[in-house]
C-alpha positions in Angstrom: 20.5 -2.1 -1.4 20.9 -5.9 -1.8 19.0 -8.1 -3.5 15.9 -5.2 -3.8 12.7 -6.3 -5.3 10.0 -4.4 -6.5 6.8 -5.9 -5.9 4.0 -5.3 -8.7 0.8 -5.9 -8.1 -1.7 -5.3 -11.6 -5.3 -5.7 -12.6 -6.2 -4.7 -16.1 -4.6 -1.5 -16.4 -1.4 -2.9 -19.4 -0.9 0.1 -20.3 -0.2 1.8 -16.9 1.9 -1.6 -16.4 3.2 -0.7 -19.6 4.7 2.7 -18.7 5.7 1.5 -14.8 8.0 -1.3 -16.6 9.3 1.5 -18.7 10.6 3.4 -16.0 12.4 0.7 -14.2 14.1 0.6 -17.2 14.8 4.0 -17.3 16.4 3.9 -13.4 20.2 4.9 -12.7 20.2 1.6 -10.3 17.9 -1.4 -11.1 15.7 -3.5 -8.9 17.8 -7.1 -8.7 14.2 -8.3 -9.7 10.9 -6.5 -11.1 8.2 -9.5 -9.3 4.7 -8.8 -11.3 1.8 -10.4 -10.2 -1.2 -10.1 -12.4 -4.2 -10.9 -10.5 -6.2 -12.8 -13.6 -5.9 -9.7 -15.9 -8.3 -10.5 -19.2 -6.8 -7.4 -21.1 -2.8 -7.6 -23.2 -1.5 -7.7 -19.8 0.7 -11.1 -20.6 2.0 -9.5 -23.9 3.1 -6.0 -22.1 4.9 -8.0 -19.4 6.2 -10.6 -22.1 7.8 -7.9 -24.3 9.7 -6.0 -21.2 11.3 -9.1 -20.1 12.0 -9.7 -23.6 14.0 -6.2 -23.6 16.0 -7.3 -20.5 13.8 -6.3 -17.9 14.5 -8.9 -15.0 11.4 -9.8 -14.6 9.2 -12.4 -12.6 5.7 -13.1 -13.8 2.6 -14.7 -11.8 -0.7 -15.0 -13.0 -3.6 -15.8 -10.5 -6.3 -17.7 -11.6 -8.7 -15.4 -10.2 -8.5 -11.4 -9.3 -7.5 -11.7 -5.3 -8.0 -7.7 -4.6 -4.8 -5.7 -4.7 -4.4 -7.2 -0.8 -4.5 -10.9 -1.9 -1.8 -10.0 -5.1 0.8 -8.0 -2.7 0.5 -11.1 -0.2 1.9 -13.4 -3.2 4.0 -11.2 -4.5 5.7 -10.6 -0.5 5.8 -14.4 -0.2 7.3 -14.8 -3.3 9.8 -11.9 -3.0 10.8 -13.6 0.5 10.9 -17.1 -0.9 13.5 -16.1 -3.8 16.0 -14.1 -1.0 14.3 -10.6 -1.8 16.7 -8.6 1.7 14.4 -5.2 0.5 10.8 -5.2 -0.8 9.7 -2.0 -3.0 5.6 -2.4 -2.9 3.7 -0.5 -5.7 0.7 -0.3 -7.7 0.6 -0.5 -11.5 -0.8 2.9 -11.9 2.5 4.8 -10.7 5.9 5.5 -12.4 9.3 5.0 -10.7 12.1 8.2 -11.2 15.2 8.1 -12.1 17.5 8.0 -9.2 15.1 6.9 -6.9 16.7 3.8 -5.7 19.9 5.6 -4.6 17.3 8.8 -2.9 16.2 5.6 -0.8 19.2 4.1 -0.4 20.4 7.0 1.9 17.9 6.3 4.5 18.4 2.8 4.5 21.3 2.3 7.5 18.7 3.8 9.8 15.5 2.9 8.8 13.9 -0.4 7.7 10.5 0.7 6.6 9.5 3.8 4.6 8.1 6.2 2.4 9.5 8.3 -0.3 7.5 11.6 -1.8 5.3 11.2 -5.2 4.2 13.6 -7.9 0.7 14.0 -9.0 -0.1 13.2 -12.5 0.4 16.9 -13.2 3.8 16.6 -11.7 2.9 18.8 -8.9 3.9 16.8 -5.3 1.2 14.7 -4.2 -0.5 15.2 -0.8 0.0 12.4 2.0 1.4 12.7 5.3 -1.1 10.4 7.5 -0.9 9.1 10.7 -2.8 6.1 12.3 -4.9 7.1 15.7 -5.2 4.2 17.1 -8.5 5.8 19.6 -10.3 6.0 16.5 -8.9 3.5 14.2 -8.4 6.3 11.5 -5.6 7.5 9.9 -5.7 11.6 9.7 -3.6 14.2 7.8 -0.8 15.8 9.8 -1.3 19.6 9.8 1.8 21.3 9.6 4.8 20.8 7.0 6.5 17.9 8.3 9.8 18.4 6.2 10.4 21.7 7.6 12.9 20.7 10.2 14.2 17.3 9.2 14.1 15.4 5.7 12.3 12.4 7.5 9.3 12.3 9.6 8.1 9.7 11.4 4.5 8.1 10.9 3.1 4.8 11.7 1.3 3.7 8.1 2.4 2.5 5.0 1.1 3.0 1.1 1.6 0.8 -1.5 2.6 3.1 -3.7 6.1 3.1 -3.1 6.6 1.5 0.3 10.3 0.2 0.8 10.5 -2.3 3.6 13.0 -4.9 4.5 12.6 -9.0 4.5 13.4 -9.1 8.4 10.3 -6.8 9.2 8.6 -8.2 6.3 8.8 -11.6 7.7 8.3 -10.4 11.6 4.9 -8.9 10.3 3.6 -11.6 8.1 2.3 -10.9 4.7 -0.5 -8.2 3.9 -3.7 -9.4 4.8 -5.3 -10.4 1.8 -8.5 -10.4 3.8 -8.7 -6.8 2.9 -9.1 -8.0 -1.2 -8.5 -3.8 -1.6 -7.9 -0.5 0.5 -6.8 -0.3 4.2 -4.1 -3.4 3.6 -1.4 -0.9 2.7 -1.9 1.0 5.9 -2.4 -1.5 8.2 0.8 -2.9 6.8 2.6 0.0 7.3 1.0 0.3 11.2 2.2 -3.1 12.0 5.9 -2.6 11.1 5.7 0.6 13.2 5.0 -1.8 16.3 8.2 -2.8 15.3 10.4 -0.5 13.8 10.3 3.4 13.0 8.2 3.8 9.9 9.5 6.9 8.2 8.1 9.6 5.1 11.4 10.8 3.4 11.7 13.4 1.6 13.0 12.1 -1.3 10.7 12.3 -4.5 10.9 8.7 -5.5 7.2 8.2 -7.6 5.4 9.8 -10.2 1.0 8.8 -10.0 0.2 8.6 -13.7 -3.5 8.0 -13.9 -5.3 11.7 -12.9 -7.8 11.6 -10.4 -11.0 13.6 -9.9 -9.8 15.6 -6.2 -11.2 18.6 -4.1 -8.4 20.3 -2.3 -9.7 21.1 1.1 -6.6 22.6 2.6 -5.7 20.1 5.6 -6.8 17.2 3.1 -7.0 16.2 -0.2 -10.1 13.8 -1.3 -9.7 12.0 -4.7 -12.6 10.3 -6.7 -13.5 6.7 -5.9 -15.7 3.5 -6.6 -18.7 1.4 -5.5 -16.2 -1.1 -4.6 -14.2 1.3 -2.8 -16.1 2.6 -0.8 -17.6 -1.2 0.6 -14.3 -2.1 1.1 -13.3 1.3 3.6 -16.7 0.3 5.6 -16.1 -3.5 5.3 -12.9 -3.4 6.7 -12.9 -1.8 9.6 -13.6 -5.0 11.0 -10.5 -6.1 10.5 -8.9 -2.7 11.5 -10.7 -3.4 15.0 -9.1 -7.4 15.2 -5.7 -6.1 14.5 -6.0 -3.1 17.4 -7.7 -5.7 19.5 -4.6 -8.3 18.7 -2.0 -5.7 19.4 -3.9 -4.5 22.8 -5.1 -1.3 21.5 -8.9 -1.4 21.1 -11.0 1.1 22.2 -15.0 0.3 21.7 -16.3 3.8 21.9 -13.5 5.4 20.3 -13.2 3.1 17.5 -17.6 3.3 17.1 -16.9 6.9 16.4 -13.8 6.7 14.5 -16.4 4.3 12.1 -19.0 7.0 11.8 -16.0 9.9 10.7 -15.2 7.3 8.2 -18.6 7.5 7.1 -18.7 10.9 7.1 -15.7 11.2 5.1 -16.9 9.2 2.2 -20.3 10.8 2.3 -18.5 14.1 1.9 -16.3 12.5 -0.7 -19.5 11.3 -2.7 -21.1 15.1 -2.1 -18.1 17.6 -2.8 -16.1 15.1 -5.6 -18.6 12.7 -7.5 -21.9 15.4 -7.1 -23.9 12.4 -6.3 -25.2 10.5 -3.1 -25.8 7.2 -5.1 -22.9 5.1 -3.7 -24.2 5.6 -0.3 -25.8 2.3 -0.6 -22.2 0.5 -1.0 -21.1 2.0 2.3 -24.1 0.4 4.2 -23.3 -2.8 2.6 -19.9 -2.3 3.4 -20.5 -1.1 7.3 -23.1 -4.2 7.2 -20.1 -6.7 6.6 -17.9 -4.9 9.2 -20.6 -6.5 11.7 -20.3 -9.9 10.8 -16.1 -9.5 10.5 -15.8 -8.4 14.3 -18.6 -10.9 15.3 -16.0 -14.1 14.3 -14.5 -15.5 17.5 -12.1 -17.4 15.2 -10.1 -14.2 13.7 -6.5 -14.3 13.5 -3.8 -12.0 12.3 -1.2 -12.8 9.8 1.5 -14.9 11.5 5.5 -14.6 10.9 7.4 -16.1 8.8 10.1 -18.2 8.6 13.4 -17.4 7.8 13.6 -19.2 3.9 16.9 -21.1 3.0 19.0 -19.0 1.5 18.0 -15.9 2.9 21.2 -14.9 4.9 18.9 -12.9 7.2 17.5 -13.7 11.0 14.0 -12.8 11.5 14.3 -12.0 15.2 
C-alpha cells in the first residue's frame, strides 16, 4: 500500500499507547507514518510518544488543547493524514495492538476493495466477536447470525470500527471527516455506513488486531455485550440524533421505524446494565442522553460532513 497511515487517536491510556507503538514496531511492513493524536492527555502520554519516535518510530504527534471525544481526535487525525498525502488511512484506538504481518493480510484485499475490516483477538487471544450490519429501518446496527466466513474470506457489511478500519484517501475525502459531533461511539459506524453509499465496505478474514484492555462481557450466543460507562451510555442515546440527520440526508429515514429502532437501543443498554454491570444506576445517563437526541433532531440547521478537496500533492482524484 502507498503512503499508508495509521491514524491514532489516544486519551490517557500511555501505557496502552505504549504497547500499540510497540507493535508497529514489531510489523513485517511499516505504516509510511504512525499520526498520534492525543486529545489533551494529562498522564506520560508526551514522554511514551516522545521515546518511540526517538527509537525510529515515524511518528507524527498532535496534542489538542482540550479532549474532543474519540470522534473530534479521528476527524484531525483524517484531515491531517489527507493534508500530508496519506493514499490509505488505518483508523484505530489506543487500546489495541497491531500483528505482525497484518499490513501485507490487508494488502491482499486492497485491488478490490477500498474500505474494510480485518478480524481482532480478544485480550485472551481468543477471536473477537463483530460482524454487524446497519438496518437502516431502524437505525441500528445488528449482529449477523450465521458464520459469514464460511463461503468466502470477505463479507460484505455496511459499517466501520475504529479499531482497525483501513480506508482509502479517495473515499476518505468523498465522505468528509468523522463527525466529531459524535465526541464518542456511533462515529466509527456511521463512518463506515457512509463509505458503503459509496463503495463495498468489506469484513476480511484476515486477523490483523489484537484488543489488549479486557472487558467485563456476557456471551449471549447471537451477541456479545461488553461493560460500559456513564458517558457511554449518554453518548449511544444522544446520538441517535445525528444517526437520524445522516439517514434523513441520504434519503433513508423512516419515523416509526427509526422511534422503535431508539427504544431497542434502550433496551439493549438496559440489558447491558442488568446482565453485565448487576446494577440499574446508569439508567439515568441514558435518559439524559435520549433527552439530547430531542434537541439534536429538533435543529433545522444540521448538516453532514462535506467532501473534501483534493490537497496538493495528493496524486489522487476525489471523484
Amino acid at each position: 500500500m502507498e503512503n499508508l497511515y495509521a491514524v491514532v487517536v489516544t486519551y490517557n491510556r500511555a501505557d496502552f499507547l505504549r504497547n500499540l507503538l510497540d507493535s508497529f514496531a514489531r510489523l513485517d511492513t511499516a505504516p509510511a507514518r504512525i499520526l498520534v493524536v492525543d486529545n489533551a492527555s494529562s498522564d506520560h502520554t508526551p514522554d511514551v510518544v516522545a521515546r518511540a519516535a526517538a527509537a525510529g518510530l515515524p511518528i507524527q504527534y498532535e496534542r489538542l488543547e482540550q479532549n474532543i471525544g474519540g470522534a473530534g481526535g479521528f476527524s484531525r487525525g483524517v484531515e491531517l493524514a489527507l493534508e500530508s498525502g496519506a493514499e490509505w488511512l488505518w483508523l484505530m484506538d489506543d487500546d489495541v495492538e497491531v500483528l505482525p504481518g497484518a499490513v501485507e493480510a490487508l494488502e491482499k484485499f486492497t485491488p478490490e476493495y477500498s474500505c474494510m475490516i480485518g478480524r481482532r483477538y480478544d485480550a485472551n487471544g481468543k477471536p473477537f466477536f463483530w460482524q454487524h450490519h446497519f438496518v437502516e429501518a431502524l437505525g441500528i446496527f445488528l449482529p449477523v447470525s450465521r458464520d459469514v466466513f464460511r463461503h468466502s474470506d470477505v463479507f460484505r457489511t455496511n459499517v466501520g470500527n475504529f479499531e482497525g478500519m483501513l480506508i482509502s484517501a479517495s473515499v476518505a475525502r468523498n465522505i468528509g471527516l468523522p463527525d466529531p459531533r459524535f465526541f464518542i461511539t456511533w462515529d466509527d459506524l456511521i463512518y463506515g455506513w457512509l463509505a458503503a453509499q459509496q463503495t463495498p465496505v468489506v469484513y476480511v478474514n484476515a486477523f490483523v488486531i489484537k484488543k489488549v484492555r479486557a472487558q467485563r462481557q456476557v456471551d449471549l450466543g447471537l451477541r456479545h455485550l461488553n461493560d460500559s460507562s456513564d458517558l457511554s451510555r449518554r453518548y449511544v442515546m444522544r446520538n441517535r440524533g445525528h444517526v437520524a440527520h445522516y439517514l434523513r440526508a441520504h434519503g433513508k429515514f423512516n419515523r416509526a421505524g427509526f422511534a422503535a429502532g431508539t427504544a431497542l437501543t434502550f433496551l439493549k443498554e438496559l440489558v447491558r446494565l442488568v446482565l453485565v454491570e448487576r446494577t440499574l444506576k446508569g439508567s439515568g445517563a441514558l435518559w439524559q442522553g435520549w433527552r439530547e437526541s430531542r434537541t439534536i433532531l429538533a435543529d433545522a440547521g444540521w448538516k453532514p460532513m462535506p467532501p473534501l478537496p483534493v490537497y496538493p500533492g495528493s496524486g489522487t482524484r476525489s471523484d
